[in-house]
C-alpha positions in Angstrom: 13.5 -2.1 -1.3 12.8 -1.5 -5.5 11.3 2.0 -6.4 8.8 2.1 -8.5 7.8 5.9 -10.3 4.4 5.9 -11.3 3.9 8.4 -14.0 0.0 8.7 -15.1 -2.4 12.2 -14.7 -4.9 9.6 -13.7 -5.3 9.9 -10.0 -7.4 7.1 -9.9 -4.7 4.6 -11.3 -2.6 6.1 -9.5 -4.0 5.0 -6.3 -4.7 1.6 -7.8 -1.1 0.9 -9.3 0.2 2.1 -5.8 -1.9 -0.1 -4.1 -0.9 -3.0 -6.1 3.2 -2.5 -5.8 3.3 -1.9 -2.3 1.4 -5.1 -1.7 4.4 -6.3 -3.8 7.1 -4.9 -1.8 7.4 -1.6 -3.8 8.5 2.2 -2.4 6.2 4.0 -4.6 6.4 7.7 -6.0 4.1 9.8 -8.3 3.9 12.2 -11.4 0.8 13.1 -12.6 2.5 14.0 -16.1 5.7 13.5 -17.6 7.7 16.7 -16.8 6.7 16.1 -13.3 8.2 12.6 -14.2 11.4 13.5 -15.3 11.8 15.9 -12.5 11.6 12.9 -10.0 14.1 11.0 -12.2 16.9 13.5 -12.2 16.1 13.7 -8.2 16.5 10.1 -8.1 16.4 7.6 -10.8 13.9 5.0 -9.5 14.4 0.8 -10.9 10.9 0.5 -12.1 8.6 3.2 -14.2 5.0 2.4 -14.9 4.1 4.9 -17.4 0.6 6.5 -19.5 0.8 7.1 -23.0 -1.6 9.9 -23.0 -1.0 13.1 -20.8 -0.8 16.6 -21.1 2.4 18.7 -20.8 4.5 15.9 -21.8 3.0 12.0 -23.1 4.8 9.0 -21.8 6.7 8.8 -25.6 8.0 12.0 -25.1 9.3 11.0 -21.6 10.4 7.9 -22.0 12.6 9.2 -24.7 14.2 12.0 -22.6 14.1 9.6 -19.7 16.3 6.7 -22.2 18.8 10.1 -23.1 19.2 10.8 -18.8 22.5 9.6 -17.3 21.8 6.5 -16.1 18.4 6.6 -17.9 19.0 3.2 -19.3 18.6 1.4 -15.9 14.8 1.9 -15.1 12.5 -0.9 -16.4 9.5 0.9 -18.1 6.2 -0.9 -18.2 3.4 0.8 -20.7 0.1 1.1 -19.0 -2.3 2.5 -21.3 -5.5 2.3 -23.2 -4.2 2.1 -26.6 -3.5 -1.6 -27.8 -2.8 -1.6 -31.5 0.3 -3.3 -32.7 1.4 0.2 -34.2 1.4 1.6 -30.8 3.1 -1.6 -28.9 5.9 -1.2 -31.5 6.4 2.6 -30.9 6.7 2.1 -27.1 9.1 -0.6 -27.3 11.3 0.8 -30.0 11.0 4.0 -27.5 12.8 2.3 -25.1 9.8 0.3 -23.1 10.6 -2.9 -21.5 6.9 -4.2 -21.6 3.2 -3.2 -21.7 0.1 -3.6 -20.1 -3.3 -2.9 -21.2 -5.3 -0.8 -18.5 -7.5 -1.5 -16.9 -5.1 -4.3 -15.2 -5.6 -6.2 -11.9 -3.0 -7.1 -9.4 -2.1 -10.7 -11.3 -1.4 -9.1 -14.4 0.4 -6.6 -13.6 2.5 -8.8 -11.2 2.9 -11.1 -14.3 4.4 -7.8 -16.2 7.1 -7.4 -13.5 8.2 -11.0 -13.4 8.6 -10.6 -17.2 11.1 -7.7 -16.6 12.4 -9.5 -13.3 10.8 -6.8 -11.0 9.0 -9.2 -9.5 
């Protein structure tokens, strides 16, 4: 079974993004911000990361840069789920290391469309 982190201080997407990957055959574990993130990761590195931009103690730039840096760091597909959908941003994320982004809010056909793209799903 593919482990999927869900890092996002939105309890409410959360719950939905949870919801969604399980239906799709997903073990699913939570951060609420990015510290809490990369404290899971070193723990144990999961195969699929969907990620917020914007958190506090640490935004979903700053950890999927230490995250890229991690031994073994490299190996996670990262999906961007976030609110912010300028071409600046989608070009930051990637060049951060992101394998793909979704706008939120998303529904359980896009985001399955998101994994296929990264062959998650």
């Amino acid at each position: 079974m593919k482990n999927c982190l869900i890092v996002d201080d939105s309890r409410v997407i959360r719950k939905v993004s949870r919801h969604i990957l399980e239906s799709l055959g997903f073990a699913v574990d939570e951060a609420e911000n990015g510290e809490m993130g990369v404290a899971q990761c070193e723990k144990a590195m999961p195969d699929l990361v969907l990620l917020d931009w914007n958190m506090p103690v640490m935004t979903g730039i700053e950890f999927i840069t230490h995250l890229r840096r991690m031994p073994g760091g490299d190996t996670p597909k990262v999906v961007f789920c976030t609110t912010e959908n300028d071409a600046a941003h989608i070009r930051e994320a990637i060049g951060a290391g992101a394998d793909e982004y979704v706008m939120k809010p998303f529904d359980h056909e896009t985001l399955q469309i998101k994994l296929q793209l990264v062959g998650m799903a």
